[in-house]
C-alpha positions in Angstrom: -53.3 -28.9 -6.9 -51.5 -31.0 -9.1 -49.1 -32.2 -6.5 -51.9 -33.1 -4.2 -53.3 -35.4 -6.8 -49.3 -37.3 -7.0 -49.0 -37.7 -3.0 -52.8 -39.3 -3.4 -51.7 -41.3 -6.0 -48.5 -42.4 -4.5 -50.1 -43.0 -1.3 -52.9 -45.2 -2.6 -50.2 -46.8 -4.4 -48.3 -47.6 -1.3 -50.8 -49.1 0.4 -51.8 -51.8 -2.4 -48.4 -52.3 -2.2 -48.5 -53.3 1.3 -51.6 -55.2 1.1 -50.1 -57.4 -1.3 -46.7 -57.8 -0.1 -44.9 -61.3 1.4 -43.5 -60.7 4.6 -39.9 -60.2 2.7 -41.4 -57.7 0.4 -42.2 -55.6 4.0 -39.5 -56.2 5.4 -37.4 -54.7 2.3 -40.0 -51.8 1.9 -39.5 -50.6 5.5 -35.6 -50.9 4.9 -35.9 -48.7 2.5 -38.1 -46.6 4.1 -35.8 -45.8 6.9 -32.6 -45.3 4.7 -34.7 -43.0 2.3 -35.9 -40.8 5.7 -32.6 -40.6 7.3 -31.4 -39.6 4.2 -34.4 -36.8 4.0 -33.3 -36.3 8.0 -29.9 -35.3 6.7 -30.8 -32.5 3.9 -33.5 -31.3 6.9 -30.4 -30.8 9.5 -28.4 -29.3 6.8 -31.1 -26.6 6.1 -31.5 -25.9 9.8 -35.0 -27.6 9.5 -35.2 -29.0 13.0 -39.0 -29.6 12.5 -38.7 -31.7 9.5 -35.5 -33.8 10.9 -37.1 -34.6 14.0 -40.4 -35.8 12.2 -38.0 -38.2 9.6 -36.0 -39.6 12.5 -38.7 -40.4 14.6 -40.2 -42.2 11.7 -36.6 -43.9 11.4 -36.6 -45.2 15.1 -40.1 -46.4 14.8 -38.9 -48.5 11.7 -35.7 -49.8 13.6 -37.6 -50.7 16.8 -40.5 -52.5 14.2 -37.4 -54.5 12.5 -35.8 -55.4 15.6 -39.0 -56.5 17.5 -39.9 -58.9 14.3 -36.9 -60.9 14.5 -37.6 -64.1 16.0 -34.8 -65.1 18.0 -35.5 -68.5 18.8 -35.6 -69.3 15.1 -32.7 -67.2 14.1 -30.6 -67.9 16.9 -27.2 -66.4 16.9 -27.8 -64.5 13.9 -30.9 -62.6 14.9 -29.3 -61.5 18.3 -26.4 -59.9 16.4 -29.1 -58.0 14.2 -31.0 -57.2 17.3 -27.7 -55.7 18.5 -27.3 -53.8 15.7 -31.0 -52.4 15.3 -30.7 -51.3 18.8 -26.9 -49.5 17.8 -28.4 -47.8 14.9 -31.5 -46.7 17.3 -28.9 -45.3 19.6 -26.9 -43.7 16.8 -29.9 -42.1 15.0 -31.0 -40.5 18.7 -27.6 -39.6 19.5 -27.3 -37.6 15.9 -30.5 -35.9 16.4 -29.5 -34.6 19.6 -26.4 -33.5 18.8 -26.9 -32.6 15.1 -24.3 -34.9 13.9 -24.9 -36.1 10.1 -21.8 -38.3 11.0 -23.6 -40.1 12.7 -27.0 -40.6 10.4 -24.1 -41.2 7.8 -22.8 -44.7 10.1 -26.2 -45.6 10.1 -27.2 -45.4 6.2 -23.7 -47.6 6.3 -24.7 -50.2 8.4 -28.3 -50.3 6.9 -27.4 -50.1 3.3 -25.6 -53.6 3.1 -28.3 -55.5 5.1 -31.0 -54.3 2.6 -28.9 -55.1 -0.3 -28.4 -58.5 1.2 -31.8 -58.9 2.0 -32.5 -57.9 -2.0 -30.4 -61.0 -2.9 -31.8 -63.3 -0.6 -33.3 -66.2 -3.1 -37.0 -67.5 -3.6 -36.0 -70.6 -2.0 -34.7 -69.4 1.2 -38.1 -67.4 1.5 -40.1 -70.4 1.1 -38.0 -72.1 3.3 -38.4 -69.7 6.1 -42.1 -68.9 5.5 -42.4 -72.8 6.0 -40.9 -72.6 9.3 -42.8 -70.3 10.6 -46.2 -72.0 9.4 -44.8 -74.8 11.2 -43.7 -72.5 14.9 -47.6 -71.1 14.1 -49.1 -74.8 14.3 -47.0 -76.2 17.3 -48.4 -73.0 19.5 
């Protein structure tokens, strides 16, 4: 009973913390998010908990493909192609371990994901006003 009273908690929690959060603060939380379920993927494969796995790594593609598809590519230019590239390589590597079973492969995606959400950590308060600005601005020329 106890424990149902926690995932309540915690799940009331999350979704203040949504509701309040800047588009960084999302952007970080789903980061996290997928490297935290791929992670939970992993101990589900090594158990032999195929259920489990395939429910975390479907959550994990449905985060990639939501990061990808935000990235604005006219504004980013260069820069948000290459991370559309690699959203769509980690996709492609999270399917490919789930079929086979390969935490080698869930493994080369926590290590490409993990520096891009440490990065995004450090990004600083000016930069995010900066780009929040230019898309206020791309909202009013439409």
């Amino acid at each position: 009973m106890a424990l149902k009273g926690i995932n309540a908690y915690r799940k009331g929690s999350l979704k203040e913390d949504i509701a309040n959060a800047d588009p960084h603060k999302l952007t970080l939380m789903l980061m996290q998010g997928a490297l935290d379920r791929v992670a939970f993927a992993k101990g589900a494969m090594e158990r032999k908990d195929y259920v489990a796995k395939s429910e975390f790594l479907s959550r994990v593609t449905a985060i990639l493909i939501n990061l990808r598809d935000t990235l604005d590519l006219d504004i980013g230019g260069e820069v948000a192609q290459n991370m559309f590239a690699l959203y769509d390589y980690m996709i492609e590597k999270i399917s490919e371990g789930h079929v086979r079973n390969d935490l080698s492969m869930l493994d080369e995606v926590i290590s490409l994901l993990t520096p891009i959400r440490d990065a995004w950590v450090q990004i600083p308060e000016s930069a995010k006003q900066e780009a929040y600005a230019a898309q206020r601005e791309k909202r009013q020329a439409v």
